[in-house]
N, CA, C and O atoms as a Tripos MOL2 file, in Angstrom:
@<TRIPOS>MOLECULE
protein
  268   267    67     0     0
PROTEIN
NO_CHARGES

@<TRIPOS>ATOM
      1 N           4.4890  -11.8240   31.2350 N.3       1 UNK1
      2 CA          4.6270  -11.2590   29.9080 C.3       1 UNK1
      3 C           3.3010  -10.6550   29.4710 C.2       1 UNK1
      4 O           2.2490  -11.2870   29.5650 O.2       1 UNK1
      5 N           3.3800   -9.3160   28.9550 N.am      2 UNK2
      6 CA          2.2480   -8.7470   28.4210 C.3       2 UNK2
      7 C           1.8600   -9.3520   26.9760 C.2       2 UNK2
      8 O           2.8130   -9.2660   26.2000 O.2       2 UNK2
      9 N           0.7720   -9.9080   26.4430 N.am      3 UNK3
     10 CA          0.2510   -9.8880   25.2700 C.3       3 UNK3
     11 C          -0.0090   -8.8650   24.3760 C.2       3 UNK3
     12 O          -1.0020   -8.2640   24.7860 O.2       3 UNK3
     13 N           0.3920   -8.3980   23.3910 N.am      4 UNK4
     14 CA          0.6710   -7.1700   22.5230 C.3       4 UNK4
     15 C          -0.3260   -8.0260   21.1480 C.2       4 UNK4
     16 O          -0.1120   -9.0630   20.5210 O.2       4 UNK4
     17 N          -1.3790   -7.0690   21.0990 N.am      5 UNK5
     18 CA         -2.0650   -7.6660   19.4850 C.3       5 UNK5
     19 C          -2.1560   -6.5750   18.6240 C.2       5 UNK5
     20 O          -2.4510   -5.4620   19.0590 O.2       5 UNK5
     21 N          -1.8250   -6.8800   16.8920 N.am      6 UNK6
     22 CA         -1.4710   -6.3060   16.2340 C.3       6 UNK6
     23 C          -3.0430   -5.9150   15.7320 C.2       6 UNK6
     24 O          -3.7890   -6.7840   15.2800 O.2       6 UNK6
     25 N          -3.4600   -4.4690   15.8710 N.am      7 UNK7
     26 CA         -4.2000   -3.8750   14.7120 C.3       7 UNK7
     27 C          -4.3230   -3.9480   13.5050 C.2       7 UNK7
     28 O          -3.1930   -3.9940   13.0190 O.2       7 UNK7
     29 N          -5.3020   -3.9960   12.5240 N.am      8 UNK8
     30 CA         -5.5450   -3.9840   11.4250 C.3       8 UNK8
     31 C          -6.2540   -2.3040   11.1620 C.2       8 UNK8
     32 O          -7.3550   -1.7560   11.1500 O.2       8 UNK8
     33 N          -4.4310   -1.8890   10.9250 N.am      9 UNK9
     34 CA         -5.2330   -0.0310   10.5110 C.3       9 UNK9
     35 C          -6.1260    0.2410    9.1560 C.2       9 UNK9
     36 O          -6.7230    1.2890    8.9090 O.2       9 UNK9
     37 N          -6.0930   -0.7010    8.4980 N.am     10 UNK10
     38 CA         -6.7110   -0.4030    6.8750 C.3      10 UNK10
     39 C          -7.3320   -1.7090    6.5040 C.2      10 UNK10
     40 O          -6.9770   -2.5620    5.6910 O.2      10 UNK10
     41 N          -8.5910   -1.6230    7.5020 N.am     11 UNK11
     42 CA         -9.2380   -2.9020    7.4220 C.3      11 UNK11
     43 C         -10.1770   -2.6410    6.0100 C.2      11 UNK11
     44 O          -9.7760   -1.8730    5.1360 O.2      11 UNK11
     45 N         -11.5800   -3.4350    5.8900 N.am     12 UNK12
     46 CA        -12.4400   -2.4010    4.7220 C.3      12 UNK12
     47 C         -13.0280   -1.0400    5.9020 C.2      12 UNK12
     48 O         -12.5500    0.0830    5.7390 O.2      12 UNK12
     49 N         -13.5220   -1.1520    6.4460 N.am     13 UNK13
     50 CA        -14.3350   -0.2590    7.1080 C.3      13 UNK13
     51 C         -14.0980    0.7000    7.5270 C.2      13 UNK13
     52 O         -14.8200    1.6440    7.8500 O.2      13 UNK13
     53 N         -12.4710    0.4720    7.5840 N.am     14 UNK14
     54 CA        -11.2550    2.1800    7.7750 C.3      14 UNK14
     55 C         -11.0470    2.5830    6.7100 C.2      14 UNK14
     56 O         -10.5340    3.6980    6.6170 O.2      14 UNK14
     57 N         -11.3250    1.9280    5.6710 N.am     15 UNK15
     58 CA        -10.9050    2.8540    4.8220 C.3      15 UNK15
     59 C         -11.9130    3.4770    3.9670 C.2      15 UNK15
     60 O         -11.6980    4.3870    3.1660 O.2      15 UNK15
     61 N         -13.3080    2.7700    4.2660 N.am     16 UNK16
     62 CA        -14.6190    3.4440    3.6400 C.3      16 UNK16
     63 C         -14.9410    4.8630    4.7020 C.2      16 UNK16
     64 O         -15.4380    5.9540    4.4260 O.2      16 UNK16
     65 N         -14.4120    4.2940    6.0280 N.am     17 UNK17
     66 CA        -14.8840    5.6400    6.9240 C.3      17 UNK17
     67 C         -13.8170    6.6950    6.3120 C.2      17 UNK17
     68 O         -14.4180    7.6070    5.7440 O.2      17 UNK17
     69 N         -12.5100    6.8250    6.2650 N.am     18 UNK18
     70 CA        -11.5920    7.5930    5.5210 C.3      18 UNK18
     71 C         -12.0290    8.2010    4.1670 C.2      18 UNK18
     72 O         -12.0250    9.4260    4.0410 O.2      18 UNK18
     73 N         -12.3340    7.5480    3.3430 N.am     19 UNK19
     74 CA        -13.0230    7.7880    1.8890 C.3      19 UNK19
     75 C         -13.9630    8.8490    2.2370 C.2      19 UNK19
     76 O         -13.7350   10.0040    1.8770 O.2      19 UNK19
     77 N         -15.0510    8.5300    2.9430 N.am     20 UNK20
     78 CA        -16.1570    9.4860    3.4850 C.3      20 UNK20
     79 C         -16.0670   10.7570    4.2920 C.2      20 UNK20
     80 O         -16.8660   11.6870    4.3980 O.2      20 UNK20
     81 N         -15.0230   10.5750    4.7700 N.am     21 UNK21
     82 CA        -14.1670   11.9530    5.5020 C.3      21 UNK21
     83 C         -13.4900   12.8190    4.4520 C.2      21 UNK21
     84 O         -13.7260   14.0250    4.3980 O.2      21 UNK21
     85 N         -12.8680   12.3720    3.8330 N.am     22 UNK22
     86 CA        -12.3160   13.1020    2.8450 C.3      22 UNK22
     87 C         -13.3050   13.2990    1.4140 C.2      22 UNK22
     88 O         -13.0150   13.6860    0.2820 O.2      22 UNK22
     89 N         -14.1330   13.0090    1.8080 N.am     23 UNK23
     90 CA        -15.6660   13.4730    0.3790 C.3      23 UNK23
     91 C         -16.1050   14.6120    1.1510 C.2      23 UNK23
     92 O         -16.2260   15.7680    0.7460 O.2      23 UNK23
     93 N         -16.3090   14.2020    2.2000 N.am     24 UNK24
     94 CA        -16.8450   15.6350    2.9910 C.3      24 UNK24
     95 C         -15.6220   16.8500    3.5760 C.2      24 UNK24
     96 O         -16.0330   17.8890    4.0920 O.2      24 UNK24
     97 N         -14.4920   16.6530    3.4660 N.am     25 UNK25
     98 CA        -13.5650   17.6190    3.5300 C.3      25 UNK25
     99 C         -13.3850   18.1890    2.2070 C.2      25 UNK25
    100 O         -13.8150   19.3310    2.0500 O.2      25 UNK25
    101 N         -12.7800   17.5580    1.1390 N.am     26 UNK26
    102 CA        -12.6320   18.6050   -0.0700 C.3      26 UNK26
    103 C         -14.0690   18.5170   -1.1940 C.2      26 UNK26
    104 O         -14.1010   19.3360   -2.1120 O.2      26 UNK26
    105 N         -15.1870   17.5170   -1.0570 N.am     27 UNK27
    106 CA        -16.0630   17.6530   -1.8440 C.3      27 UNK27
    107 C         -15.7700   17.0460   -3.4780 C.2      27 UNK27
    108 O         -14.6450   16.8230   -3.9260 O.2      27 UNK27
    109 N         -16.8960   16.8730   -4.1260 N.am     28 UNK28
    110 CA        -16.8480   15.5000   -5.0450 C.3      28 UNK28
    111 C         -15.6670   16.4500   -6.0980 C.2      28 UNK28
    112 O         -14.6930   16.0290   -6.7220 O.2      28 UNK28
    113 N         -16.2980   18.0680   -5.9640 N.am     29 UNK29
    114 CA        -15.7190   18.5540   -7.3210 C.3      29 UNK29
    115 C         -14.0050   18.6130   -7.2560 C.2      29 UNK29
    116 O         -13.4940   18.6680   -8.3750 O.2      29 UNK29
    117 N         -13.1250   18.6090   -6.1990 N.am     30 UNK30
    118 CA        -11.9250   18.5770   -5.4490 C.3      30 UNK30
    119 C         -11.4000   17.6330   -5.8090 C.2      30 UNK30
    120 O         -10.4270   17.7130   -6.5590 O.2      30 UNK30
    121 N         -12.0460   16.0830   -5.2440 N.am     31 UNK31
    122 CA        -11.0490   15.3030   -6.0020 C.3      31 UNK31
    123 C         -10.7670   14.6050   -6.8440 C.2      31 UNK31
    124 O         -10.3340   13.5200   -6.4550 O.2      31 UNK31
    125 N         -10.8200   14.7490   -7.9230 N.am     32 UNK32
    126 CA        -10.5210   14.5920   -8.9940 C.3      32 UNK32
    127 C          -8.9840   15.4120   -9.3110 C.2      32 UNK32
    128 O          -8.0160   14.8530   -9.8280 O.2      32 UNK32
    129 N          -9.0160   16.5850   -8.9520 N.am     33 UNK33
    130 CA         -7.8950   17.7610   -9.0230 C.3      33 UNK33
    131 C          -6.6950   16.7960   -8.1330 C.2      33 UNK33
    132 O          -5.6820   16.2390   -8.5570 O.2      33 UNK33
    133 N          -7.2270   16.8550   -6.8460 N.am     34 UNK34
    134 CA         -6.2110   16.0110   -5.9030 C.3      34 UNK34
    135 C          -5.3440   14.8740   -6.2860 C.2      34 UNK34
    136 O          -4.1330   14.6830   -6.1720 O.2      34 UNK34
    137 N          -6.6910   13.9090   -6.9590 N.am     35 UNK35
    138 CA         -6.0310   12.7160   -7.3900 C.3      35 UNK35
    139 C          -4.8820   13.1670   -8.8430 C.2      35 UNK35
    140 O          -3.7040   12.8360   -8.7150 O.2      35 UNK35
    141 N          -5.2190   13.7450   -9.8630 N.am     36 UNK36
    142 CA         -4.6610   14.0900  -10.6050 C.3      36 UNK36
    143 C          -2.9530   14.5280  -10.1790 C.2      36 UNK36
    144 O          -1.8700   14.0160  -10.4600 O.2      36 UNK36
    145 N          -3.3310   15.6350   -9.4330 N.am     37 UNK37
    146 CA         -1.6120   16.5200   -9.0640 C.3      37 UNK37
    147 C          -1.3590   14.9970   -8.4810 C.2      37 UNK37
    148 O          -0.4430   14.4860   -9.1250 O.2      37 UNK37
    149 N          -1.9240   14.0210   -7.3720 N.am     38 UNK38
    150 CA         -1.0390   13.2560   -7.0650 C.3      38 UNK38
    151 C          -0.6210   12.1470   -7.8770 C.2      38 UNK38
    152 O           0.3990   11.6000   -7.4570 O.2      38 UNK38
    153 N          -1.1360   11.6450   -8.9540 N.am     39 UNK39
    154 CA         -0.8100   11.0540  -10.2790 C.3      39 UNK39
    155 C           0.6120   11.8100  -11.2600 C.2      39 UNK39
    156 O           1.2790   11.2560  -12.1340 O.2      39 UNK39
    157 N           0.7070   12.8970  -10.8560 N.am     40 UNK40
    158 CA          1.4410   13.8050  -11.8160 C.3      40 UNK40
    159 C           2.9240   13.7700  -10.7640 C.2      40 UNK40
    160 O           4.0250   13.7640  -11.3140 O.2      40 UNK40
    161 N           2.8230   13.7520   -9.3820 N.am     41 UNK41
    162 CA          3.4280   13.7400   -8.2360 C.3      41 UNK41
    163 C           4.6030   12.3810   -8.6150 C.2      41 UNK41
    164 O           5.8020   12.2330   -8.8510 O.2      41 UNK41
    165 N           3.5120   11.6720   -8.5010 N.am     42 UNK42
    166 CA          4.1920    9.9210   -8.7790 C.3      42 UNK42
    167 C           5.0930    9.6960   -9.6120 C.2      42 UNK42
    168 O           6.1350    9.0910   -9.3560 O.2      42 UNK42
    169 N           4.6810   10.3060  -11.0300 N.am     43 UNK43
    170 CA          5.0410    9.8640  -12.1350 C.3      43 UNK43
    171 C           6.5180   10.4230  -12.1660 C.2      43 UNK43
    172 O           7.5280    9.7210  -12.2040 O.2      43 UNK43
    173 N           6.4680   12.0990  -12.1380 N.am     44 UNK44
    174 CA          7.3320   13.0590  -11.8250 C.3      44 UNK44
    175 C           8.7850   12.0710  -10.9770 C.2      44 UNK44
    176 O           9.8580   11.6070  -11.3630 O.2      44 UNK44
    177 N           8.2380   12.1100  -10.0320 N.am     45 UNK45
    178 CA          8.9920   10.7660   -9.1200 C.3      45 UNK45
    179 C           9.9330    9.7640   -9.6130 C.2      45 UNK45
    180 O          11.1190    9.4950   -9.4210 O.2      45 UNK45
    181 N           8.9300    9.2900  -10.3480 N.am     46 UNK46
    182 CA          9.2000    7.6610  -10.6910 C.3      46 UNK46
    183 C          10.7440    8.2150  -11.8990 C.2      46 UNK46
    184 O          11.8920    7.7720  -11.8660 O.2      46 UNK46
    185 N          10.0440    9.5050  -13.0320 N.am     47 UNK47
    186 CA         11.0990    9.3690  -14.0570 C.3      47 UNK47
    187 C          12.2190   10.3560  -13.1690 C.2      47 UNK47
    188 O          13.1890   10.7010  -13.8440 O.2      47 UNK47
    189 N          12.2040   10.7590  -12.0000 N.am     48 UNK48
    190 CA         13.6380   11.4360  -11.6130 C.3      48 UNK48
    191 C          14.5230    9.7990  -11.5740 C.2      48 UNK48
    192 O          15.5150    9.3130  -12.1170 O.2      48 UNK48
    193 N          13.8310    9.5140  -10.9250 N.am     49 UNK49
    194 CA         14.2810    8.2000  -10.4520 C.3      49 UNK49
    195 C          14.8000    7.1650  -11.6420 C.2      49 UNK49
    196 O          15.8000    6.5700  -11.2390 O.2      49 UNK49
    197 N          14.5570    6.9110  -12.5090 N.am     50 UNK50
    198 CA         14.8650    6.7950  -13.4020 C.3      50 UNK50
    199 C          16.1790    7.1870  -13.8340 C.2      50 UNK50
    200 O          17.1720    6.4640  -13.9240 O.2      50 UNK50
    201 N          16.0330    8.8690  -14.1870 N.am     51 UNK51
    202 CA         16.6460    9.6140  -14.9340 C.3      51 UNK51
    203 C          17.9150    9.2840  -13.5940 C.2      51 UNK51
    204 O          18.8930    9.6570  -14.2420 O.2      51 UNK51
    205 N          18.4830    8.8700  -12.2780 N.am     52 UNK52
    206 CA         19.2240    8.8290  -11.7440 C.3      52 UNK52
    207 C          20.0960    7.6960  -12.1440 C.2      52 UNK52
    208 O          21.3040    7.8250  -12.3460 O.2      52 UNK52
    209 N          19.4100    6.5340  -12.2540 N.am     53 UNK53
    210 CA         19.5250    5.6190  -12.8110 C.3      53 UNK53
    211 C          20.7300    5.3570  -13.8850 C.2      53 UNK53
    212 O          21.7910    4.7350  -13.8280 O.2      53 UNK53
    213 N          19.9520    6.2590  -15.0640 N.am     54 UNK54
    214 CA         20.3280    6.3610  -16.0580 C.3      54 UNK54
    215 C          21.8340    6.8340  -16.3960 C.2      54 UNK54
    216 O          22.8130    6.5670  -17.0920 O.2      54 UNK54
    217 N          21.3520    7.6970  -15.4450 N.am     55 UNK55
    218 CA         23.2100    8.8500  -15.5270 C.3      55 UNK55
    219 C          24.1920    8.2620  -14.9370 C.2      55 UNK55
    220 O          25.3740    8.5910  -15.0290 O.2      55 UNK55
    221 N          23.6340    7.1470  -14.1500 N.am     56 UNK56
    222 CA         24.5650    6.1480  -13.6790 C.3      56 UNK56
    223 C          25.2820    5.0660  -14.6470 C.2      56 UNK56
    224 O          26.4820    4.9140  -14.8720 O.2      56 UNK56
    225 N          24.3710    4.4960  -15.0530 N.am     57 UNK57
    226 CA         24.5970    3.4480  -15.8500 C.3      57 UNK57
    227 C          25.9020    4.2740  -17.2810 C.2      57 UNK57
    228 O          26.9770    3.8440  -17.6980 O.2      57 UNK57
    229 N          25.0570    5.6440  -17.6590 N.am     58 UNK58
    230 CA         26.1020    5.9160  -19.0180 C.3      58 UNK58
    231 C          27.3150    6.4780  -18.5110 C.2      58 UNK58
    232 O          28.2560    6.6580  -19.2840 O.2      58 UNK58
    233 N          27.4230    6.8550  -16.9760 N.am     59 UNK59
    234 CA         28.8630    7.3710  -16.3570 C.3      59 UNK59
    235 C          29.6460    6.1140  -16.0040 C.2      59 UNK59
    236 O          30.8350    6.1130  -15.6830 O.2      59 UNK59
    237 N          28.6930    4.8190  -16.1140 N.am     60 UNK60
    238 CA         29.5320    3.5660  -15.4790 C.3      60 UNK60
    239 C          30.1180    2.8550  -17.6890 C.2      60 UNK60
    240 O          30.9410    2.0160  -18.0560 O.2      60 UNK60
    241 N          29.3480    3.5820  -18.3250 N.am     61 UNK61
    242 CA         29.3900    3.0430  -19.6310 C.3      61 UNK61
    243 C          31.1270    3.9070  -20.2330 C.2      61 UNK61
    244 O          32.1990    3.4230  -20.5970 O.2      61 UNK61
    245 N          30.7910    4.8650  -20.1250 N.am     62 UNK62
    246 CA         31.8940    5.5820  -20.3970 C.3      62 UNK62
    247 C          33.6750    5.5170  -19.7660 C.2      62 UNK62
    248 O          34.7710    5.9070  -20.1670 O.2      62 UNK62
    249 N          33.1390    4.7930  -18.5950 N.am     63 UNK63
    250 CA         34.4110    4.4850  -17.6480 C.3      63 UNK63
    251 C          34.7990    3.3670  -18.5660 C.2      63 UNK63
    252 O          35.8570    3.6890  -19.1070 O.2      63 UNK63
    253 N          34.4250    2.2800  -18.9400 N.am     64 UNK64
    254 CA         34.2920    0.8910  -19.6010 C.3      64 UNK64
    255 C          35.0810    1.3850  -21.0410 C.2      64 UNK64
    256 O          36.1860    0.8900  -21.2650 O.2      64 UNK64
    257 N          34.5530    2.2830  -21.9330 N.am     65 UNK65
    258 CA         35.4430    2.6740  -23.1570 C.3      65 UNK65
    259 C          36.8610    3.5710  -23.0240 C.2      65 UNK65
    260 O          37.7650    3.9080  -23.7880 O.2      65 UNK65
    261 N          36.4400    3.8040  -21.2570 N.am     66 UNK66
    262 CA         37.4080    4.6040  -21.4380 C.3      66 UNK66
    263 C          38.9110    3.6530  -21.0830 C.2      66 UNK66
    264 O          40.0180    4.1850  -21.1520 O.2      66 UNK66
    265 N          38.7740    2.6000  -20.8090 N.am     67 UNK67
    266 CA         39.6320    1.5090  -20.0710 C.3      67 UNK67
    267 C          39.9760    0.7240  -21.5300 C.2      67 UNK67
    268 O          40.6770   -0.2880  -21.5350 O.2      67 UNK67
@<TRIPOS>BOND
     1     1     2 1
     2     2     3 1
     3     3     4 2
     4     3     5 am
     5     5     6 1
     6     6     7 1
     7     7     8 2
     8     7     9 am
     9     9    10 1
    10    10    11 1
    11    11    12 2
    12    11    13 am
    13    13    14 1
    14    14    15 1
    15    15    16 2
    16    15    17 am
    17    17    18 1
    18    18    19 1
    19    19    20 2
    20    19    21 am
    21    21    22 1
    22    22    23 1
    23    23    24 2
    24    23    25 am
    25    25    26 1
    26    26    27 1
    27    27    28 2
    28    27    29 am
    29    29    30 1
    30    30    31 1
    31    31    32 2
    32    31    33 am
    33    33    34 1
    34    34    35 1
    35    35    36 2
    36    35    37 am
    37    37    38 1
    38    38    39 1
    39    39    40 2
    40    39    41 am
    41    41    42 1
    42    42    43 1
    43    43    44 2
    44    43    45 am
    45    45    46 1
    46    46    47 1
    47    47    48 2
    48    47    49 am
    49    49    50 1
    50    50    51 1
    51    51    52 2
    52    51    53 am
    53    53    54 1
    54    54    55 1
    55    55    56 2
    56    55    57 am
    57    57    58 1
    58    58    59 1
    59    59    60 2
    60    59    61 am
    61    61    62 1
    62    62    63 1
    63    63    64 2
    64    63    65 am
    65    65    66 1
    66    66    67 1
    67    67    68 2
    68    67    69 am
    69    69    70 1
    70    70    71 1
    71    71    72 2
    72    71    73 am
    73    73    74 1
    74    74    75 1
    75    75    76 2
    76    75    77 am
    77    77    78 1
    78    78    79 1
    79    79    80 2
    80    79    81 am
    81    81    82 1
    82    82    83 1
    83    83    84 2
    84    83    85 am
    85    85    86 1
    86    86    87 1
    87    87    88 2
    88    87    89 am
    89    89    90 1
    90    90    91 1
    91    91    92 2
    92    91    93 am
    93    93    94 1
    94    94    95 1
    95    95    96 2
    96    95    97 am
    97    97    98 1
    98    98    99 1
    99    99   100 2
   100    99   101 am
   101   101   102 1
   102   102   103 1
   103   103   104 2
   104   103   105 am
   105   105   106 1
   106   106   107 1
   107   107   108 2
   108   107   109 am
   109   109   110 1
   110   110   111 1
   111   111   112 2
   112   111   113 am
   113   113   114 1
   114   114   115 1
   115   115   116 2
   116   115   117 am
   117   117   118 1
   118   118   119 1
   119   119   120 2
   120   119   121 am
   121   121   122 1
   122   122   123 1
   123   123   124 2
   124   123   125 am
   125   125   126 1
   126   126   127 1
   127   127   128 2
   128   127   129 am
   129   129   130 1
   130   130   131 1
   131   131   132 2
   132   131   133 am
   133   133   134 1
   134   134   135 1
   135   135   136 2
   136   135   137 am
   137   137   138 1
   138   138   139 1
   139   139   140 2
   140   139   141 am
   141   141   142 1
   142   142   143 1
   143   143   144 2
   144   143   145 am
   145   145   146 1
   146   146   147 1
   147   147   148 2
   148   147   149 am
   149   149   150 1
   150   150   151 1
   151   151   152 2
   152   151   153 am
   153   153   154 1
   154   154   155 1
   155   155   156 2
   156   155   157 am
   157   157   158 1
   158   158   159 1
   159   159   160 2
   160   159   161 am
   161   161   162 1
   162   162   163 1
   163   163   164 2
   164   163   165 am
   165   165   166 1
   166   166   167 1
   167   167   168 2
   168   167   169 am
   169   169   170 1
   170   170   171 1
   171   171   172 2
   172   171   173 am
   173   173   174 1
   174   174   175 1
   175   175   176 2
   176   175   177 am
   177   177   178 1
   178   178   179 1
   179   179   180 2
   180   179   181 am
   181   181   182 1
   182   182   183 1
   183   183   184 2
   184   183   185 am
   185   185   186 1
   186   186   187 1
   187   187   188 2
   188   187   189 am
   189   189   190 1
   190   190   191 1
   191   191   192 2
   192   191   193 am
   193   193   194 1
   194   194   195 1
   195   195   196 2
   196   195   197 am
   197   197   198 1
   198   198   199 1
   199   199   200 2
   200   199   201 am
   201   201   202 1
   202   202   203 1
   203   203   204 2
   204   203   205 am
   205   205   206 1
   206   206   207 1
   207   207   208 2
   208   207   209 am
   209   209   210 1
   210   210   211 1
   211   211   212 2
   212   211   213 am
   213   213   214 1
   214   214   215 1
   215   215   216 2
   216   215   217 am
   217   217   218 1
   218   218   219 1
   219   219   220 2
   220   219   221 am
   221   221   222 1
   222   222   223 1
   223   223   224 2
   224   223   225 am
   225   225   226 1
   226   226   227 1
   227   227   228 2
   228   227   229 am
   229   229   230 1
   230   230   231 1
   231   231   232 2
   232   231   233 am
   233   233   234 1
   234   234   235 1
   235   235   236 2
   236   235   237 am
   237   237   238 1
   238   238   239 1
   239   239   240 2
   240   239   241 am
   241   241   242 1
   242   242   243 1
   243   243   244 2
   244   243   245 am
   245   245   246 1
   246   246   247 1
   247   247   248 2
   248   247   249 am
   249   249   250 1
   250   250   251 1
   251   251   252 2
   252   251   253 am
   253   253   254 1
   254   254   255 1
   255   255   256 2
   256   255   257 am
   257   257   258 1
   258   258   259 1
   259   259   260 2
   260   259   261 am
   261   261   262 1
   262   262   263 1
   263   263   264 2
   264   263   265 am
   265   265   266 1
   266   266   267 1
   267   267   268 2
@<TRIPOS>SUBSTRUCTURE
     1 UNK1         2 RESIDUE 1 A UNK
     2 UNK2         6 RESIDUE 1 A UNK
     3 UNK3        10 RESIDUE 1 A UNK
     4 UNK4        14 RESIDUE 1 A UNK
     5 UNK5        18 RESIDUE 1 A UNK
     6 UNK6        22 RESIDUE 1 A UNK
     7 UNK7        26 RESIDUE 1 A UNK
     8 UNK8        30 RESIDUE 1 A UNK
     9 UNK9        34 RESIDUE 1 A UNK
    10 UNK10       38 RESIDUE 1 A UNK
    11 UNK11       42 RESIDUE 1 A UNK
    12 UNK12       46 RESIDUE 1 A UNK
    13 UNK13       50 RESIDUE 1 A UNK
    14 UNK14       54 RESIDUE 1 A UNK
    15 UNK15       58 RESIDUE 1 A UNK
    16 UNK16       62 RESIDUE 1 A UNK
    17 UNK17       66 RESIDUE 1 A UNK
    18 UNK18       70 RESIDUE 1 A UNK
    19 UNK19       74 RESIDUE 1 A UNK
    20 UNK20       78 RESIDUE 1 A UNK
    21 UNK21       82 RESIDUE 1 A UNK
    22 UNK22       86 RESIDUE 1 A UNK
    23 UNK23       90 RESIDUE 1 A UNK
    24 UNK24       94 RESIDUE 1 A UNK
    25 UNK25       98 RESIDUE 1 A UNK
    26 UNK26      102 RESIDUE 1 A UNK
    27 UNK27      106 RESIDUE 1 A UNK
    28 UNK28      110 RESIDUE 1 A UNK
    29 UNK29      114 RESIDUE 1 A UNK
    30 UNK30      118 RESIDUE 1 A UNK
    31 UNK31      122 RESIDUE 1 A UNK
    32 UNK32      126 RESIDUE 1 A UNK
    33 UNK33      130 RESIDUE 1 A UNK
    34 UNK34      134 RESIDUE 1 A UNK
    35 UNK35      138 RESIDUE 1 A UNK
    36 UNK36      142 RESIDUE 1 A UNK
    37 UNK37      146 RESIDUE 1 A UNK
    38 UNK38      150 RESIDUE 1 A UNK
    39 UNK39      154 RESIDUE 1 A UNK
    40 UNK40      158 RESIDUE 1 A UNK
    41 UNK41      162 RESIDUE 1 A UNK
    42 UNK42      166 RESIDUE 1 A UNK
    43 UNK43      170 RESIDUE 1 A UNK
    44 UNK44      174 RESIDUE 1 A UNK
    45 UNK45      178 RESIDUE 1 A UNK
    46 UNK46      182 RESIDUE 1 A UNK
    47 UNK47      186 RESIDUE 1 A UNK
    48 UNK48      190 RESIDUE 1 A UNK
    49 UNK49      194 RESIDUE 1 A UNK
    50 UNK50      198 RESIDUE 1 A UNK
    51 UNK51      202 RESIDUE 1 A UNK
    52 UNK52      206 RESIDUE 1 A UNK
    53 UNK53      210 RESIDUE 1 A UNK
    54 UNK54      214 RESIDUE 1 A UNK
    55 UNK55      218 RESIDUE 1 A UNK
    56 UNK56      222 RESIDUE 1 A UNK
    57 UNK57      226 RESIDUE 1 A UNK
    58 UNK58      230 RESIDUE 1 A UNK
    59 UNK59      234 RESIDUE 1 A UNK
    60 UNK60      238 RESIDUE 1 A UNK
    61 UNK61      242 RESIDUE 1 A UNK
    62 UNK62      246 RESIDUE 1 A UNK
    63 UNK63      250 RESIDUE 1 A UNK
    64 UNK64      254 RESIDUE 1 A UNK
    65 UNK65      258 RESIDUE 1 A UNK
    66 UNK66      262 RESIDUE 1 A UNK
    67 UNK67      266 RESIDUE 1 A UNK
Protein backbone atom coordinates (compact mmCIF):
# COMPACT_ATOMS: atom_id res chain seq x y z
CA UNK A 1 0.00 0.00 0.00
CA UNK A 2 1.20 3.44 -0.97
CA UNK A 3 1.15 6.16 1.83
CA UNK A 4 -0.69 9.29 0.43
CA UNK A 5 -0.05 12.59 2.82
CA UNK A 6 -2.32 15.35 2.77
CA UNK A 7 -0.84 18.94 1.98
CA UNK A 8 -1.51 21.95 3.75
CA UNK A 9 -2.24 24.38 0.57
CA UNK A 10 -2.99 27.58 2.74
CA UNK A 11 -0.59 27.17 5.39
CA UNK A 12 0.62 30.92 6.89
CA UNK A 13 3.53 31.10 4.57
CA UNK A 14 1.33 30.32 1.34
CA UNK A 15 -0.57 32.65 1.84
CA UNK A 16 1.90 35.57 2.79
CA UNK A 17 3.93 34.34 -0.38
CA UNK A 18 0.42 34.74 -2.41
CA UNK A 19 -0.36 38.19 -0.75
CA UNK A 20 3.14 39.33 -2.03
CA UNK A 21 2.59 38.08 -5.54
CA UNK A 22 -0.40 39.71 -5.98
CA UNK A 23 1.07 43.30 -4.42
CA UNK A 24 3.49 42.98 -7.04
CA UNK A 25 1.05 41.98 -9.87
CA UNK A 26 -1.69 44.66 -9.55
CA UNK A 27 0.22 47.14 -7.08
CA UNK A 28 -0.89 48.83 -3.71
CA UNK A 29 -3.05 51.44 -5.77
CA UNK A 30 -5.21 48.27 -7.56
CA UNK A 31 -6.27 46.68 -4.70
CA UNK A 32 -8.35 48.29 -3.02
CA UNK A 33 -10.55 48.59 -6.49
CA UNK A 34 -10.27 44.65 -6.66
CA UNK A 35 -11.25 44.07 -3.22
CA UNK A 36 -14.14 46.45 -3.51
CA UNK A 37 -15.84 45.04 -7.07
CA UNK A 38 -15.25 41.72 -5.16
CA UNK A 39 -17.22 42.92 -2.01
CA UNK A 40 -19.92 44.31 -4.41
CA UNK A 41 -19.63 40.69 -6.32
CA UNK A 42 -20.60 38.89 -2.96
CA UNK A 43 -23.14 40.93 -1.79
CA UNK A 44 -24.87 41.15 -5.33
CA UNK A 45 -24.80 37.27 -4.85
CA UNK A 46 -25.85 36.83 -1.55
CA UNK A 47 -29.27 39.23 -2.21
CA UNK A 48 -30.05 37.22 -5.68
CA UNK A 49 -29.98 34.50 -3.48
CA UNK A 50 -32.08 35.72 -1.23
CA UNK A 51 -34.39 37.35 -3.56
CA UNK A 52 -34.82 33.40 -4.84
CA UNK A 53 -35.67 32.50 -1.68
CA UNK A 54 -38.11 34.86 -1.25
CA UNK A 55 -40.22 34.30 -4.41
CA UNK A 56 -40.37 31.00 -3.15
CA UNK A 57 -41.60 31.28 0.08
CA UNK A 58 -44.57 34.08 -1.22
CA UNK A 59 -45.42 31.51 -4.30
CA UNK A 60 -45.53 28.72 -1.49
CA UNK A 61 -47.68 31.59 0.67
CA UNK A 62 -50.18 32.19 -1.92
CA UNK A 63 -50.80 28.44 -2.74
CA UNK A 64 -51.79 28.20 1.23
CA UNK A 65 -54.68 31.13 0.78
CA UNK A 66 -55.38 29.86 -2.13
CA UNK A 67 -56.51 26.31 -0.56
Amino acid sequence: MQHVQQANLLSGPHIILILIIVLLLFGGKKIPELMRGLGQGMREFKDASKGDKSEEVDAKEKKIEEL
